[in-house]
Backbone bond lengths (Angstrom), bond angles and torsions (degrees), N, CA, C in turn:
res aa  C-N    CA-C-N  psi(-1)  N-CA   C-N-CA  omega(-1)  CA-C   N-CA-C  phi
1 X - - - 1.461 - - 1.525 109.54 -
2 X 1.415 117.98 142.01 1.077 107.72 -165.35 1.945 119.75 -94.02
3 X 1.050 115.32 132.22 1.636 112.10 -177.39 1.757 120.97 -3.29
4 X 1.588 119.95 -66.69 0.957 121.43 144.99 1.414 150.26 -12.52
5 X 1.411 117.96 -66.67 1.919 127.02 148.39 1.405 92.20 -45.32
6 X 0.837 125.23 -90.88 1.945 136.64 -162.77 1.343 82.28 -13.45
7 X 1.468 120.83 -78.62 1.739 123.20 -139.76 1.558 87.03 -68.30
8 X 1.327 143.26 -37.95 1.656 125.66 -159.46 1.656 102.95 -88.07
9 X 1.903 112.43 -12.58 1.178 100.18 -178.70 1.841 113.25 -99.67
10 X 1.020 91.16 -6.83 1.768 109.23 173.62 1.502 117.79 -113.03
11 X 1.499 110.49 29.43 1.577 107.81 -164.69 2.118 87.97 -88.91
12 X 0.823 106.67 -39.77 2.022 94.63 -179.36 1.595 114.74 -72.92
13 X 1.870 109.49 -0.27 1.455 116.76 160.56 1.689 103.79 -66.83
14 X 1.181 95.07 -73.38 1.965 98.83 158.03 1.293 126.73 -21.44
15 X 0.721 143.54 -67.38 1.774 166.91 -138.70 1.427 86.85 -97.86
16 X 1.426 135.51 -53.22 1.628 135.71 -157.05 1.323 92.38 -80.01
17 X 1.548 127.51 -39.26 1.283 112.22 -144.05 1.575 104.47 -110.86
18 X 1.180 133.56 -38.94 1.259 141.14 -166.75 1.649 120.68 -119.23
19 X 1.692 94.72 12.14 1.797 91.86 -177.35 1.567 103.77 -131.30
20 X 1.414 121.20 146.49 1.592 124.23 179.61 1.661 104.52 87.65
21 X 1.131 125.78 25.83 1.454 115.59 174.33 1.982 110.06 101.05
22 X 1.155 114.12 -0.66 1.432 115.47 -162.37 1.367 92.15 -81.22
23 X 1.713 141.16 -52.06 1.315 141.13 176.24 1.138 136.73 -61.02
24 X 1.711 152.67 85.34 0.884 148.92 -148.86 1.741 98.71 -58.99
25 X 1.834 111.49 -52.95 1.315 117.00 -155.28 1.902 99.85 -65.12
26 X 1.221 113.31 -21.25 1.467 118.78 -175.03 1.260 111.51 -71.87
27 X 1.408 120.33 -56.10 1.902 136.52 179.81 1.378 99.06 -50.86
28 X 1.269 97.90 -72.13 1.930 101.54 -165.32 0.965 107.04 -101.31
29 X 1.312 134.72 35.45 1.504 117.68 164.23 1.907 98.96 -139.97
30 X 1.178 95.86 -56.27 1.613 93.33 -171.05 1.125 137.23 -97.01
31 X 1.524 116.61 -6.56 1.300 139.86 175.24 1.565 107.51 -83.94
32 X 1.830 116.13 -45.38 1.531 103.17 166.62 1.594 125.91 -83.27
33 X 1.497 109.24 -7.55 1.410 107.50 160.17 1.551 105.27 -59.54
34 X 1.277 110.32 -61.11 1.980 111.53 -159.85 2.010 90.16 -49.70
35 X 1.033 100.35 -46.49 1.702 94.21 177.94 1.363 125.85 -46.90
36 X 1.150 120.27 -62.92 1.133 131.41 161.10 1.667 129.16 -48.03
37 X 1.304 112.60 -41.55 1.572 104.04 166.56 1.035 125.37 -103.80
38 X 1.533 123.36 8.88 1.489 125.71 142.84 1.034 125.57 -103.86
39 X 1.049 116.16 44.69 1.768 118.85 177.69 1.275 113.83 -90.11
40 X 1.231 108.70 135.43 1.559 98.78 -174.23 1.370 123.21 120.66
41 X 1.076 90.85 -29.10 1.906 102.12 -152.80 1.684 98.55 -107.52
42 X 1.356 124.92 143.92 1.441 128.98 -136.85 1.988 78.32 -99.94
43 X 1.280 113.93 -78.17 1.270 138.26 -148.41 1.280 107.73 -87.49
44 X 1.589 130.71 100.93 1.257 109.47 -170.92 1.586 109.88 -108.57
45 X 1.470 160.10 -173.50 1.101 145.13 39.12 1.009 171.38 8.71
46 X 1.525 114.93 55.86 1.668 117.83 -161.82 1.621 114.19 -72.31
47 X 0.882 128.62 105.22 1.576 116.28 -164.17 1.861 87.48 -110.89
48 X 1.745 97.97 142.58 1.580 126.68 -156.49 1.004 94.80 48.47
49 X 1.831 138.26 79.35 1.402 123.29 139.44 1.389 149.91 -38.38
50 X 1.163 94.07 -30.32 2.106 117.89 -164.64 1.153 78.96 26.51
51 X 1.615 132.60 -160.36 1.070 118.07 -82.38 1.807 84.36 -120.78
52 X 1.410 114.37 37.70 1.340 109.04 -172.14 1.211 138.53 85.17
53 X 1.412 98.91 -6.30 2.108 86.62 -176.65 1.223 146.18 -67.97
54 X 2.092 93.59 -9.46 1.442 111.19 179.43 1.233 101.95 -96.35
55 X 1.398 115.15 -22.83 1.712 105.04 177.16 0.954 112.51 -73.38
56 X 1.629 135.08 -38.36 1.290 140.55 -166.78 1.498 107.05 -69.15
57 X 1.384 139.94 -38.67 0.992 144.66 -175.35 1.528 109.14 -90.71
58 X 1.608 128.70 -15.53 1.384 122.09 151.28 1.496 128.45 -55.37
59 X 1.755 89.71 -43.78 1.617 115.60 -176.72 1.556 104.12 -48.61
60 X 1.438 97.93 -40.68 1.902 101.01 -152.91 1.375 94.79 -80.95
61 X 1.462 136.81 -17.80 1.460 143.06 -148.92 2.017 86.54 -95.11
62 X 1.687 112.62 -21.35 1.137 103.86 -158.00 1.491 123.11 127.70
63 X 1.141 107.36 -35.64 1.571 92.50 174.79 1.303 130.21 -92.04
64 X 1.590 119.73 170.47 1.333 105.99 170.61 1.222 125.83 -96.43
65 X 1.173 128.01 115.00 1.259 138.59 -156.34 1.667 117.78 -100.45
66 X 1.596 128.86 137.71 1.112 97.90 171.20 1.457 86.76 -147.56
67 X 1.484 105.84 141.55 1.814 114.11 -174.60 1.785 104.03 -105.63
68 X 1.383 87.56 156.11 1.514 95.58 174.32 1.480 105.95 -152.25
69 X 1.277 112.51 150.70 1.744 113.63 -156.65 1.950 94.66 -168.62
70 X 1.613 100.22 149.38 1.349 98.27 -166.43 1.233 102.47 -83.94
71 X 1.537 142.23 -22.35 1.268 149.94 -124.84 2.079 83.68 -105.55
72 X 1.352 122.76 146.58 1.165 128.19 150.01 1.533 129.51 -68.64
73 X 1.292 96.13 -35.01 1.344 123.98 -136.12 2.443 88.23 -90.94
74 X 1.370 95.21 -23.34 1.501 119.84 -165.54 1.584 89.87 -92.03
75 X 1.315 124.55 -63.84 1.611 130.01 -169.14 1.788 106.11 -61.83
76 X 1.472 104.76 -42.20 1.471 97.43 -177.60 1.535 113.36 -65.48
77 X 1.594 127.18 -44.69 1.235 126.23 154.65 1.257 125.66 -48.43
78 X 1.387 141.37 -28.43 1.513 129.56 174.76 1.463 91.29 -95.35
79 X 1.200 151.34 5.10 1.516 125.02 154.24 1.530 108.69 -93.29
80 X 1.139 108.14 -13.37 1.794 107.01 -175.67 2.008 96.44 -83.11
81 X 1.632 111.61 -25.25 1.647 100.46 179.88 2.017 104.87 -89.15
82 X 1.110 100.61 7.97 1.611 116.98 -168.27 1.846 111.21 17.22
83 X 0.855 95.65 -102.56 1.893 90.45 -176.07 1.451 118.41 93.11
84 X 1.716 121.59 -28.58 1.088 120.55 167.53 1.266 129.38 141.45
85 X 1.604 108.57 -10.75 1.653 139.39 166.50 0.988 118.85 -58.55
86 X 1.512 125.94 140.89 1.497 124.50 165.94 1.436 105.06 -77.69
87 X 1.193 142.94 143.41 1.375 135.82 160.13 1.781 102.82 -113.26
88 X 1.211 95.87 149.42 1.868 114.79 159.23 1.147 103.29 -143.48
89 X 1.435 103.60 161.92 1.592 121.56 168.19 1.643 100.26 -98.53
90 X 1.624 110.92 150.41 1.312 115.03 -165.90 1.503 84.71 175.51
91 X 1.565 87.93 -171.70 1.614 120.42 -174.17 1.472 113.01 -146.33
92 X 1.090 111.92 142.59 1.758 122.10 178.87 1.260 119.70 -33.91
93 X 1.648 107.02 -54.66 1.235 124.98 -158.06 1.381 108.43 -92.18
94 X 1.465 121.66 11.31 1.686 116.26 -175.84 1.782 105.71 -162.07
95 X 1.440 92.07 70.24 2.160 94.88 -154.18 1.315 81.30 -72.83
96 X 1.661 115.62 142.00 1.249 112.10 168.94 1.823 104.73 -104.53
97 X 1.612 89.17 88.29 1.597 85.85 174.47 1.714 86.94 -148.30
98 X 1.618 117.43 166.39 1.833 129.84 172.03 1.306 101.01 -66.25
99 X 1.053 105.64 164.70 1.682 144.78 -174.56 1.736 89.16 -51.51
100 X 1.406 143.96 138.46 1.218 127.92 140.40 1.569 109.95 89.48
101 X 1.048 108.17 7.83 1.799 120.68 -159.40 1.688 90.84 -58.68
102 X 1.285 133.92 -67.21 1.236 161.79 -165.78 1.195 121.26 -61.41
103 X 1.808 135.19 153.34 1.378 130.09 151.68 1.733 97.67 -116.27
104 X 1.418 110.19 -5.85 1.691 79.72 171.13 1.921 73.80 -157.31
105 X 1.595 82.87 175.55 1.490 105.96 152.57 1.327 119.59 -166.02
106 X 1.481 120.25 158.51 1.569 142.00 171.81 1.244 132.12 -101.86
107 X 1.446 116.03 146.60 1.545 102.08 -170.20 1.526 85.46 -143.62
108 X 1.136 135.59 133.27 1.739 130.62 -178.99 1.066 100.86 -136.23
109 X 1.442 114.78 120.20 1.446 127.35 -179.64 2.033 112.87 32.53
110 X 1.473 100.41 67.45 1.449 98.46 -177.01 1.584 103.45 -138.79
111 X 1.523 105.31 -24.67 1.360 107.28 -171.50 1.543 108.06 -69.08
112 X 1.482 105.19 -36.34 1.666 97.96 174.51 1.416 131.35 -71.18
113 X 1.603 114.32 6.39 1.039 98.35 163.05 1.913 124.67 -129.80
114 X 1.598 89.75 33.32 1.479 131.43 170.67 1.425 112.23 -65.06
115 X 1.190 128.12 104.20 1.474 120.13 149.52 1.240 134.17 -50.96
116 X 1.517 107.23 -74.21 1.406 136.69 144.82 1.669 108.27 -4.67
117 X 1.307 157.32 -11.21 1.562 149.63 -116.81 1.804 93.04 -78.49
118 X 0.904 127.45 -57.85 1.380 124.25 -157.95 1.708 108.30 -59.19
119 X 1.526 91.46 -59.50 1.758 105.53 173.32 1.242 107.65 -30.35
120 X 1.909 104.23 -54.44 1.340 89.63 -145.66 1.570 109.84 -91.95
121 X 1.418 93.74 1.89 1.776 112.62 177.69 2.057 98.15 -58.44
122 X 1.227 98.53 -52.02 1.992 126.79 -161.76 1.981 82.76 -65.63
123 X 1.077 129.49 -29.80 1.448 129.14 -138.17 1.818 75.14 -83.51
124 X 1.239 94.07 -61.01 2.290 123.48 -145.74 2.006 72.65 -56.77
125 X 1.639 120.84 -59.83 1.459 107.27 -175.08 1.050 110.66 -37.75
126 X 1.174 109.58 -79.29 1.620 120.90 -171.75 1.788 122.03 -17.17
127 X 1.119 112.82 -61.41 1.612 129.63 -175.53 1.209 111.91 -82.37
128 X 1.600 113.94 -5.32 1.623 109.46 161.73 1.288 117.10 -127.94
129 X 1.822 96.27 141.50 1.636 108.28 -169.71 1.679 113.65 -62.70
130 X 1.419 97.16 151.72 1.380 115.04 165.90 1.894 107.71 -23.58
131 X 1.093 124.47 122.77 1.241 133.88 179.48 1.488 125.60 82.82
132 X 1.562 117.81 -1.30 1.616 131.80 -158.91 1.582 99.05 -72.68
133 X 1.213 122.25 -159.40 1.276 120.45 -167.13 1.553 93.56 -144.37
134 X 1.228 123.10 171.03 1.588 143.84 -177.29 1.751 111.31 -159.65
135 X 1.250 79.91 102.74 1.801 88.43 171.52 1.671 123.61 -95.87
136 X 1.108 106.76 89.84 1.509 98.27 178.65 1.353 117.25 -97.30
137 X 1.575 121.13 119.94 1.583 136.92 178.41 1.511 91.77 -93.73
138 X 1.475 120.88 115.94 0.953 132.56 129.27 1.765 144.22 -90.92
139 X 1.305 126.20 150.00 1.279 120.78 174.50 1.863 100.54 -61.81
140 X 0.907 114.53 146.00 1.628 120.62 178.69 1.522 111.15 -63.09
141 X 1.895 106.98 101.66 1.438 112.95 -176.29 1.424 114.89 -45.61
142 X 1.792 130.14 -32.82 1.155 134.69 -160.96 1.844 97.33 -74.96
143 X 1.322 89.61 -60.19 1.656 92.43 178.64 1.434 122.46 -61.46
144 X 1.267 128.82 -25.12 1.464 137.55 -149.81 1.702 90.31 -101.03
145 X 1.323 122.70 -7.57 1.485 113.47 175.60 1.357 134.94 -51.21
146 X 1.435 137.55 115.29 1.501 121.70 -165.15 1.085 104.16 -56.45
147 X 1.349 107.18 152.71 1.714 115.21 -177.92 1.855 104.47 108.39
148 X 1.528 100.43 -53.07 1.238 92.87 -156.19 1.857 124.04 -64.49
149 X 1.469 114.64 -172.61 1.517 105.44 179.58 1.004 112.65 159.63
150 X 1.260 120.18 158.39 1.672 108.94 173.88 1.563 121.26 -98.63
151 X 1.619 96.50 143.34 1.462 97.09 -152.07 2.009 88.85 -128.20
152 X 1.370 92.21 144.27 1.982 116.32 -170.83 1.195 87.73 -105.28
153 X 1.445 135.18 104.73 1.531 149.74 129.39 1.170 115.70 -56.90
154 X 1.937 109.74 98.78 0.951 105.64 138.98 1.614 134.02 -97.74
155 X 1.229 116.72 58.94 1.812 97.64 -164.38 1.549 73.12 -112.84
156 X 1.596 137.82 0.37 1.658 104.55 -160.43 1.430 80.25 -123.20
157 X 1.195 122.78 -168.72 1.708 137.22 -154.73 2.018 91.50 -161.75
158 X 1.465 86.59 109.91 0.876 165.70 -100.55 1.721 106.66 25.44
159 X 1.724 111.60 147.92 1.755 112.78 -167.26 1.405 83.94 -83.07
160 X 1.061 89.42 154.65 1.903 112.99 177.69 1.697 110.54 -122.03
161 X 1.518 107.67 130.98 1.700 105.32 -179.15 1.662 93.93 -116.63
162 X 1.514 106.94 160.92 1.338 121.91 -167.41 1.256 132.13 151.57
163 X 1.504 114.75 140.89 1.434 129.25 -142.88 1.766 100.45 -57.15
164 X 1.586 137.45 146.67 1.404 109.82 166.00 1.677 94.42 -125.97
165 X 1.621 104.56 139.00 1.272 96.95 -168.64 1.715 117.07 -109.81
166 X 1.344 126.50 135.01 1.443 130.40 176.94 1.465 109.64 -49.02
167 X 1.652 92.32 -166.55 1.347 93.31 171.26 1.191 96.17 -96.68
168 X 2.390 89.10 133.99 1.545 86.86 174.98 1.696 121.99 -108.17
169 X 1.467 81.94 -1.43 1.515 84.17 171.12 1.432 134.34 -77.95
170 X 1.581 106.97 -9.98 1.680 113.49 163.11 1.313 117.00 -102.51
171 X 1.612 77.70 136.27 1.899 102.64 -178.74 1.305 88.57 -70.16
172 X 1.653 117.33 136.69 1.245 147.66 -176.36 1.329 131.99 -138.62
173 X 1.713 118.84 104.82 1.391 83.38 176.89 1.633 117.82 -128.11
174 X 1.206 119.24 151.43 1.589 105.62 -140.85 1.848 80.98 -131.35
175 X 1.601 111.12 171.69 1.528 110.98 165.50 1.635 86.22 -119.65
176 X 1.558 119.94 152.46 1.655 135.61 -170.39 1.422 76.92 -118.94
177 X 1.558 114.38 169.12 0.969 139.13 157.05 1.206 102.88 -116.26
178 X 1.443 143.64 96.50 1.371 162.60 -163.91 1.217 130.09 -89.82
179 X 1.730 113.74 -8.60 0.713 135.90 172.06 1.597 115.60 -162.48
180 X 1.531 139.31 176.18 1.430 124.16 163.28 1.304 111.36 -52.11
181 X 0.989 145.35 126.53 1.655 148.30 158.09 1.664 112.94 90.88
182 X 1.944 96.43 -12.34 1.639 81.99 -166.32 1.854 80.58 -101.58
183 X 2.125 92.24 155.92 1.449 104.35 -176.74 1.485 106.82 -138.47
184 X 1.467 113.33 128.81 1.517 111.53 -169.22 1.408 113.81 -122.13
185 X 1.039 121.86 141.60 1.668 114.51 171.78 1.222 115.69 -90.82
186 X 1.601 105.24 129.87 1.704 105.81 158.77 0.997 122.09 -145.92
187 X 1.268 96.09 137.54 2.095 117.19 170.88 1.306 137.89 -57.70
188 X 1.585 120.59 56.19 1.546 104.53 -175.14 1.484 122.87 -60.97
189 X 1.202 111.55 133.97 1.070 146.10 151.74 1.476 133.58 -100.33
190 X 1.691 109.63 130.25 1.628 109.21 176.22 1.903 102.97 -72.22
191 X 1.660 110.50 173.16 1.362 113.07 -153.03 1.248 93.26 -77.18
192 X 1.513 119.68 -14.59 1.611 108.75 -167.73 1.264 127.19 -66.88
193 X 1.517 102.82 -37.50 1.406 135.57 -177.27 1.142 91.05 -32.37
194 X 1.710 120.26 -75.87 1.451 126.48 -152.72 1.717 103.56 -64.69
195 X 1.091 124.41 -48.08 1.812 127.38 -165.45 1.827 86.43 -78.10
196 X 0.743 139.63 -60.43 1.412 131.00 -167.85 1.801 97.17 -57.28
197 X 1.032 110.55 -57.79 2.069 106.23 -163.83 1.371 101.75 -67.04
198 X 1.774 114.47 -21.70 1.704 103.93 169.68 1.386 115.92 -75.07
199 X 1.787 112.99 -34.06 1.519 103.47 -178.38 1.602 115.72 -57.43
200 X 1.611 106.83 -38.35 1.590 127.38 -151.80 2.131 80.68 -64.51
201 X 1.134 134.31 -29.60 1.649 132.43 -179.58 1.040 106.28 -104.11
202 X 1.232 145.13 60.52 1.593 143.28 -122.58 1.863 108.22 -55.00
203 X 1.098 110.25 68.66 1.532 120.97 162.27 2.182 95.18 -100.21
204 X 1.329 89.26 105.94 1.331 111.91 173.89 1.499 138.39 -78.17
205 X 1.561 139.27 85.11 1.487 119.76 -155.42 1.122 111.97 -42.89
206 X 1.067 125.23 130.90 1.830 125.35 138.08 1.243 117.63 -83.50
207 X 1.438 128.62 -42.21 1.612 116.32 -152.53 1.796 77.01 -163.00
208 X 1.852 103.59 129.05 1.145 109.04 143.72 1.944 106.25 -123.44
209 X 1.420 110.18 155.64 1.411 153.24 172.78 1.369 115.32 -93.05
210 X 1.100 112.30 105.90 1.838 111.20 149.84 1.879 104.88 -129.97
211 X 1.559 89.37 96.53 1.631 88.47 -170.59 1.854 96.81 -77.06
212 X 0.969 105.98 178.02 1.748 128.56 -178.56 1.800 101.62 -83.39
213 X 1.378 124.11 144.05 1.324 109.98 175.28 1.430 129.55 -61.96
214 X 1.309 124.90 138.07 1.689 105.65 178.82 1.456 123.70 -52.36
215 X 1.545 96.06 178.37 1.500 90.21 169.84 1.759 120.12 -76.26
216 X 0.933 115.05 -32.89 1.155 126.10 -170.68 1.749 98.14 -48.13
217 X 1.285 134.86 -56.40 1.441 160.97 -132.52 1.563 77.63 -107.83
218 X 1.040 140.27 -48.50 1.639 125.73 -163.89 1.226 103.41 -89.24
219 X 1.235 116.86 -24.94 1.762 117.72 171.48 1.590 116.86 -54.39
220 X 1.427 108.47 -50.41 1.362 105.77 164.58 1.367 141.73 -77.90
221 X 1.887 112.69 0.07 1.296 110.14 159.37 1.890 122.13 -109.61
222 X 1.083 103.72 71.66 1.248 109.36 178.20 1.653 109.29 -39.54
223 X 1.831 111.38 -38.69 1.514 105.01 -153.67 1.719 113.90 -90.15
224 X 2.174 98.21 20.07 1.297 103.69 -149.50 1.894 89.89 -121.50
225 X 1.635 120.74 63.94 1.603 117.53 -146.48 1.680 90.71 -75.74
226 X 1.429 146.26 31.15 0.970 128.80 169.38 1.615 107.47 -140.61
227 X 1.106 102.07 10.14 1.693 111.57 -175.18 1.293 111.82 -40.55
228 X 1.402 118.82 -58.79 1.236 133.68 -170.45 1.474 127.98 -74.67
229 X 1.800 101.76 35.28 1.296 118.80 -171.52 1.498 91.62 -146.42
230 X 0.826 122.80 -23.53 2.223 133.93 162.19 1.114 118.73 -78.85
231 X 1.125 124.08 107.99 2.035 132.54 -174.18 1.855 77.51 -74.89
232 X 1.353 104.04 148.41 1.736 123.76 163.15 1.315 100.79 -117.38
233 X 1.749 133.73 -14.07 1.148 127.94 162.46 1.346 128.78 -123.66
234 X 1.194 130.48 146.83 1.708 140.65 156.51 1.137 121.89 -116.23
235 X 1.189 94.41 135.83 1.722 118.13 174.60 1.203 125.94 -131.42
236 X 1.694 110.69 116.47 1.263 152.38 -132.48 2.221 80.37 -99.87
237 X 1.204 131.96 124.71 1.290 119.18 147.91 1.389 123.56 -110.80
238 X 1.459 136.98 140.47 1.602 112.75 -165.51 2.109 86.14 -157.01
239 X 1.327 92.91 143.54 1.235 113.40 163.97 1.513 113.09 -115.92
240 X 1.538 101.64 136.21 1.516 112.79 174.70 2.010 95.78 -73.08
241 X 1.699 83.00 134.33 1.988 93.02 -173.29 1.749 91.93 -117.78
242 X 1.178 119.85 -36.68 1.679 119.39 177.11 1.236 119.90 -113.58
């Protein structure tokens, strides 16, 4: 099944789990980042909205925001929580908006499960003006590698815990079962991929992020005593320069 079905048939897996206060890493970690590095900026782009929560909370900061996400099932729920966003249904790789439409845009945890990456890298340029900004939140390519995980050694004295990592140099793309019954696709990618396919559309780094997990998120892994030394996220910052 292809990535797409998954997200419109698992979009209230979404909605249950990570929207209205249910996500620690979303509240305190990623919702006041998106605040903070789009501040300012009039016209936004939320690209993969689901069900709005980053637009809605751009909207309220002030801007005008408008999301677009492939899922139906995601757009009909963020216009039914309204708040003030334009929503469309669309795809990464074919934004139906003009040349320059934008002064910024967002992408939160969407690129990894992008086929499309380059397109839709050329797409996010395209619709934002000369100087705009591009925030890409990714899950942490190093950590997010299939295979990887944290693994409790006991064969040595004293046991040792610690991250073990796949291969991260192959592009991979695998479906998780993420939950009982729910199944998601994702695209690994090494980190270059992303900073190289933004330069190749000249979206330029300024500033990358790998914050530490919140508290909220470390509260619930007691069985994880080094967590809070492993970023689970990166954030990509890039201004359009051409």
């Amino acid at each position: 099944m292809a990535g797409d079905e998954l997200w419109e048939r698992h979009a209230d897996w979404w909605q249950r789990e990570f929207t209205d206060g249910a996500d620690p890493e979303y509240t305190e970690q990623i919702m006041p980042l998106a605040l903070d590095l789009l501040a300012g900026f009039e016209r936004v782009l939320d690209v993969g909205t689901g069900e709005g929560q980053i637009a809605r909370i751009l909207q309220h900061q002030g801007a005008v925001v408008t999301g677009i996400d492939v899922a139906a099932a995601q757009i009909d729920e963020a216009r039914a929580r309204g708040g003030g966003p334009r929503y469309v249904r669309g795809v990464a790789h074919d934004l139906p908006f003009d040349d320059e439409s934008f002064d910024a845009a967002i992408a939160c945890l969407v690129f990894e499960h992008i086929d499309e990456l380059d397109r839709s890298l050329a797409e996010v340029a395209r619709v934002l003006r000369l100087g705009g900004r591009f925030a890409l939140f990714l899950n942490h390519p190093l950590l997010q590698t299939p295979g990887s995980g944290w693994i409790d050694d006991h064969m040595i004295e004293p046991p040792e815990q610690y991250w073990r990592i796949g291969p991260y140099l192959v592009e991979t793309a695998t479906i998780e079962q993420v939950q009982k019954g729910v199944f998601i696709r994702f695209v690994h990618r090494p980190l270059n991929r992303y900073v190289n396919g933004m330069a190749d559309v000249g979206l330029h780094l300024v500033r990358m992020l790998e914050p530490a997990p919140p508290p909220g998120f470390l509260a619930k892994a007691h069985e994880y005593v080094y967590a809070s030394t492993v970023p689970r996220l990166m954030v990509l910052v890039a201004e359009r320069m051409v």
